[in-house]
N, C-alpha and C positions, 0 to 999 in steps of 0.2 A: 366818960365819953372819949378822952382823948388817950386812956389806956386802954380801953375797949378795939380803938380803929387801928394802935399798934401793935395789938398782937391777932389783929386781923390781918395785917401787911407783913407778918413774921408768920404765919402760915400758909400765905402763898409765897412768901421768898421760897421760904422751906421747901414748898411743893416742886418749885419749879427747879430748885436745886438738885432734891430726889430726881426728876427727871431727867436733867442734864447729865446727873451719876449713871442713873439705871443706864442714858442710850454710850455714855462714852465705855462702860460694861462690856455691852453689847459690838461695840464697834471692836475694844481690842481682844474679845473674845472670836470675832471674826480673822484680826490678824492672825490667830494662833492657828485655827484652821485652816484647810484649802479653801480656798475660795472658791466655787462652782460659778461664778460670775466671771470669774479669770481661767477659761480655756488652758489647759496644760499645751505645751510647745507642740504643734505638729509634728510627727513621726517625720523625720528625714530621710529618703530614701534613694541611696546609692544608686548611679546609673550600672557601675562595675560591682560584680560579687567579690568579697571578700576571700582570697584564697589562703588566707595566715592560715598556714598550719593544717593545711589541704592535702596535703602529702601524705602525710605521718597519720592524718586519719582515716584515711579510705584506704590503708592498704589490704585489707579484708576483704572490701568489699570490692574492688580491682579483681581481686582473685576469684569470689564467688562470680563475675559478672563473665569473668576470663571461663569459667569452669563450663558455664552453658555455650558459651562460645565455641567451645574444644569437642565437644560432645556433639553440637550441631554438625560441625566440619567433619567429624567424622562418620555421623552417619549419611551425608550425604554421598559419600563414596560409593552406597549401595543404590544410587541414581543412575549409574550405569547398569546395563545390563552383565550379570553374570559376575557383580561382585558381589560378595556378599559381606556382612557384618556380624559379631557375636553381640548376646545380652551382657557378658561379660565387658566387654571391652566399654559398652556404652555406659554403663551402670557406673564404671572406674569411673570416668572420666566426669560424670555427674556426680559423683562422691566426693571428686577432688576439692580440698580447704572445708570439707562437711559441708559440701551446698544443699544437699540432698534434707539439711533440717531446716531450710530455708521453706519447702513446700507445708503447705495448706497439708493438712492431715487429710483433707478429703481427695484431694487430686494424687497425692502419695500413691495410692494405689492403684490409679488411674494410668499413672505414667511408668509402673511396673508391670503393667498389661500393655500397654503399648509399645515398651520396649522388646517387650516377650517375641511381640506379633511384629514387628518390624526385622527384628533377625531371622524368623522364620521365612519372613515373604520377601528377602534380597536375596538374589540372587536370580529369581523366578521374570516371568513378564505376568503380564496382566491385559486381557481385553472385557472393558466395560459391557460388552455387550452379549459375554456369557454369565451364567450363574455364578456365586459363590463356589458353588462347587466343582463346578468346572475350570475356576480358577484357582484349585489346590489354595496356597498359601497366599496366593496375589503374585505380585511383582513389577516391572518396568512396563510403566508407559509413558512414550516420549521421552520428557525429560524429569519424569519422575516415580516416586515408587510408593506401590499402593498395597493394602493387604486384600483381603479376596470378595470384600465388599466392597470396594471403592475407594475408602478413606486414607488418604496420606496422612501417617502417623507424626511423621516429622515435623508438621505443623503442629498437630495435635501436642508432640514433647515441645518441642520450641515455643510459639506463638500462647501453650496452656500457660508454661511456666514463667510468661511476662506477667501474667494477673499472680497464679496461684504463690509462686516464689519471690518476685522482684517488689510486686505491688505490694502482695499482701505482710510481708518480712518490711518494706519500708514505714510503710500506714499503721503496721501493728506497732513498731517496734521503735521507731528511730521521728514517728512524726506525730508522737501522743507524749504525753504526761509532761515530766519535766525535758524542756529544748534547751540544745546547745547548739553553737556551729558546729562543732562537731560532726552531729545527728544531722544535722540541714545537708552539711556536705555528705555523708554519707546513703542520704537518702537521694541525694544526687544521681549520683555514681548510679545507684539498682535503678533509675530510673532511665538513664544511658546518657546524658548530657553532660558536657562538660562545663565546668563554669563561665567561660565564652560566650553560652550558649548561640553556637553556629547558624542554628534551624536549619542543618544541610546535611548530608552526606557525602557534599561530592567533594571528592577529595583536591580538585581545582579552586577551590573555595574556601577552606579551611584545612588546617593539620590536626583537629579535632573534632571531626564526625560521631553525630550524632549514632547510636546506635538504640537496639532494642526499642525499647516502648519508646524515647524521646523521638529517634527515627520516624516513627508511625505517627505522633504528635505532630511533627513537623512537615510530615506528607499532607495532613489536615489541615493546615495552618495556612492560609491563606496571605500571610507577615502583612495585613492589616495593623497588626497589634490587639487584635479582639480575639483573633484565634487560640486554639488551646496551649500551644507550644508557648505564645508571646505569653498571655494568661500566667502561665507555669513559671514562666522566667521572670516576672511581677510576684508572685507568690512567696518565690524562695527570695528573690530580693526584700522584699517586705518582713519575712521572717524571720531574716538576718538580722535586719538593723532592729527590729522590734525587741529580738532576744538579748542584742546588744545594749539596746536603751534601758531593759527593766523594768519590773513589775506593772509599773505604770501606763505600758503599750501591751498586755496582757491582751486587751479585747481586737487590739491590729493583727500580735501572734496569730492570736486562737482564727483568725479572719482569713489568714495568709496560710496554717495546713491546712483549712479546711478547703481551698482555693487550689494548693499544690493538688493533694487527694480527688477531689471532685472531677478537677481539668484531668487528671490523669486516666482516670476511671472517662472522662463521655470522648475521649481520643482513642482510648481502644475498641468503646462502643462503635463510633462513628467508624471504626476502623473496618469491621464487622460489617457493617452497613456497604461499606466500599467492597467488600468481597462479594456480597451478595448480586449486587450488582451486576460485578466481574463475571459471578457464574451463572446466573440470568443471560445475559448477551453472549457468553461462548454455548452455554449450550440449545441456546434459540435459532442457531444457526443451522438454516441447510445444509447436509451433508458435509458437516463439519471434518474437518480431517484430524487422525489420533491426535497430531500435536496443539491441536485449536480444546481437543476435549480434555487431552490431561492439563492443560493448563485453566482451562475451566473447575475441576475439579481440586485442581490444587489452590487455586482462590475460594472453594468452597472449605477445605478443610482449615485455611489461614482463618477464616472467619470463624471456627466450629470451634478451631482451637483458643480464638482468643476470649471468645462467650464464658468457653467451658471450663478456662482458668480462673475465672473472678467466683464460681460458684465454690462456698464457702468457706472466700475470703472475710477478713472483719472490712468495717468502715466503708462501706460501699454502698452505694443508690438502689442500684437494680434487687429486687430480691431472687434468691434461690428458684420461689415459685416460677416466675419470670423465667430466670435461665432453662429452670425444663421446658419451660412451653416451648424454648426458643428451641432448645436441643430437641425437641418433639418433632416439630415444625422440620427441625433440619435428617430429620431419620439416624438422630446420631447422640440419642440420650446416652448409651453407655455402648461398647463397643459389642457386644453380646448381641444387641438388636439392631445396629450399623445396617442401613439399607442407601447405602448412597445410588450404588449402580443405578434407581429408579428414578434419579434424576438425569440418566443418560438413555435410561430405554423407555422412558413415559413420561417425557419433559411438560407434556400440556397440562398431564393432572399434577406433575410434585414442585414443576419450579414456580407456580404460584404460592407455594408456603415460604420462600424464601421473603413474597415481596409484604407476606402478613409480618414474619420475623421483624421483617426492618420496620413496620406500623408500632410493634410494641417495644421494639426500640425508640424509637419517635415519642410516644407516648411516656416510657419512663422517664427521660431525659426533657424531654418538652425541647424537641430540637424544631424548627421552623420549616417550613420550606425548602425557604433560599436555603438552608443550611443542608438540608440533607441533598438537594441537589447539588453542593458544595461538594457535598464529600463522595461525590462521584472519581473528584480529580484528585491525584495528585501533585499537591502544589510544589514541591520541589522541582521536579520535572514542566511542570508547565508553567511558572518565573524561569527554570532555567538559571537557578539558583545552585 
C-alpha cells in the first residue's frame, strides 16, 4: 500500500516535471526566434533627404534632363513668325548623352514624325479657320506654332516625353528590383525636383525650381500635404530611410515606389484634366481673338501630349485602351488623322469630348470631386508661392 501511493507521487512528480521542461523548451525556443509579439522598431523617417553622394550620382541624369531642355528652347524659336527650324538640329540636341534611348519604343516614332512636321510648318503661319489644306505645312499663330491641323507639336515632343522618357526610364529602371540611394536620387532628377523639394518655380522662392513633371506636380499641389507633390516628397523620404534600414522595412520600400510612381503618374493625369479645362473656356468664347484661340489650343495640345506619352509606358494605372479612347476623344490618336481645327470651327459638337475625356480620367484614377475641381487651379500661382 504504502509502495503502491509512492510511486503514485513519482509519476506525477515526473509528469509535471515533463511539463515544466516541455514549456521552458518552448519559451527558449521563442527567444531564438523573432518574436511576432514584439513589433520591429518603426521605420524612422527623415524630415531632410539624404544628399551623401547626390552629386557624383545624378550626373547622367542632369544631362539627360539638360538634353530636353536644349531641344525645347530651341525649337521654340520657330514661335515666331518666319523663323524657321531643321529636323536635324532638333534630333542633335535630343540625342545629346543618348537621351534619345531614354523613350518608350512606342512613342520613338511618334516623336520622329513630329519633329519631321514641326521643321516643315516653321516658318509658315497658320489660321484655324481654314482647312488643312489651305494651311500648306501650318505655322504661327499668335504665340505659337502649329502644323496644318491644329496641333502644337512642341507640346506633343516636350510634355509626350515627361511620361514616355523621364517617367517611363525612371519607373522601369531606377524604381524596381533591387533600390539604392543612388537609384532614389536619380530617379529624382528625371522626375525634375530637387532634393529641397521647393514645390515652386518661382525663382523669388528658392534657387532650386522645380521643373518638368515635378513643376506640374506642384501646380496640383494644393501644400496641404495630401497633394501629389507633398505625397511624392513622403514617398522618396520613406524610400530612403527604408533602403537604408534593410531587408527588414522591405514591405515600407515596396510602399514608398509604388507611392513615388502612382503620385507621379495621377499629377500628370490631373495635369491633362487642367488643360482640358483651359481649352473648354478659351474656345467657348465669343468671338475670341487669335491670341485667346492659339492659347486655347495650345493647352489642348499640353494635355494630348501629356496623355500620349504614358501610352506604352511599363508600371502605370491607366491602360493603353484608355489612352486611345482619350486620344480619340481628343481628334489626335496618331498625327495622320490629327483633326484639331474642329475644335475651333464646330466647338458645340467637339468640345464636349474634352469634358467626357476628363470623366474617364476621373474614373481611372477615382479622383473626387473636390479634386477635379482642384485641378482647375494652379496652386503655385494662386498661394503665390
Amino acid at each position: 500500500m504504502i509502495y503502491s501511493h509512492f510511486f503514485s507521487v513519482m509519476r506525477f512528480c515526473t509528469s509535471k516535471y515533463a511539463l515544466v521542461l516541455l514549456f521552458s523548451v518552448i519559451i527558449i525556443g521563442c527567444k531564438d526566434d523573432e518574436n511576432p509579439l514584439q513589433p520591429k522598431t518603426p521605420l524612422t523617417i527623415p524630415a531632410q533627404y539624404d544628399t551623401t553622394g547626390y552629386i557624383a550620382a545624378t550626373k547622367q541624369q542632369f544631362a539627360w534632363r539638360k538634353a530636353l531642355v536644349d531641344a525645347v528652347s530651341h525649337i521654340k524659336k520657330a514661335r515666331v513668325k518666319g523663323v524657321t527650324v531643321t529636323e536635324s538640329e532638333i534630333m542633335a540636341l535630343l540625342e545629346t548623352s543618348d537621351f534619345d534611348n531614354l523613350i518608350s519604343t512606342y512613342y520613338k516614332q511618334n516623336v520622329t514624325q513630329y519633329v519631321q512636321e514641326l521643321a516643315k510648318a516653321s516658318g509658315g503661319t497658320y489660321d484655324p479657320f481654314k482647312s488643312p489644306a489651305e494651311n500648306g505645312n501650318g505655322g504661327v499663330l499668335g504665340a505659337y506654332l502649329f502644323e496644318e491641323h491644329g496641333l502644337e507639336l512642341e507640346q506633343c515632343i516636350e510634355k509626350g516625353l515627361f511620361g514616355a522618357a523621364l517617367y517611363n526610364y525612371a519607373a522601369s529602371t531606377y524604381l524596381t528590383g533591387s533600390i539604392t540611394p543612388e537609384k532614389l536620387s536619380q530617379a529624382m532628377v528625371l522626375y525634375g525636383a530637387d532634393p529641397s523639394f521647393p514645390n515652386t518655380n518661382t525663382a523669388t522662392n528658392t534657387t532650386k525650381p522645380d521643373i518638368q513633371s515635378a513643376l506640374y506636380a506642384a501646380r496640383r499641389d494644393d501644400n496641404s500635404g495630401d497633394g501629389f507633390y507633398r505625397q511624392i516628397q513622403k514617398n522618396f523620404l520613406t524610400a530612403q530611410a527604408a533602403a537604408k534600414a534593410g531587408a527588414s522595412y522591405n514591405e515600407e520600400l515596396q510602399g514608398a515606389l509604388k507611392g513615388i510612381k502612382e503620385n507621379w503618374e495621377k499629377a500628370l493625369a490631373a495635369t491633362v484634366i487642367n488643360y482640358m479645362y483651359a481649352t473648354v473656356s478659351g474656345l467657348s468664347k465669343t468671338n475670341a481673338t487669335s491670341d485667346e484661340i492659339a492659347s486655347a489650343l495650345h493647352a489642348y495640345a499640353e494635355g494630348a501630349g501629356f496623355i500620349h506619352g504614358l501610352k506604352g509606358t511599363s508600371s502605370k494605372i491607366i491602360t493603353d485602351k484608355d489612352i486611345d479612347d482619350i486620344l480619340t476623344l481628343l481628334l489626335a490618336k496618331n498625327l495622320n488623322e490629327t483633326k484639331t481645327y474642329l475644335f475651333v470651327q464646330d466647338p458645340a459638337k467637339y468640345l464636349p469630348n474634352l469634358i467626357e475625356a476628363q470623366s474617364i480620367l476621373k474614373k481611372t484614377y477615382g479622383f473626387s470631386d473636390a479634386q477635379m475641381e482642384a485641378f482647375r487651379k494652379n496652386w503655385i500661382t494662386e498661394q503665390k508661392r
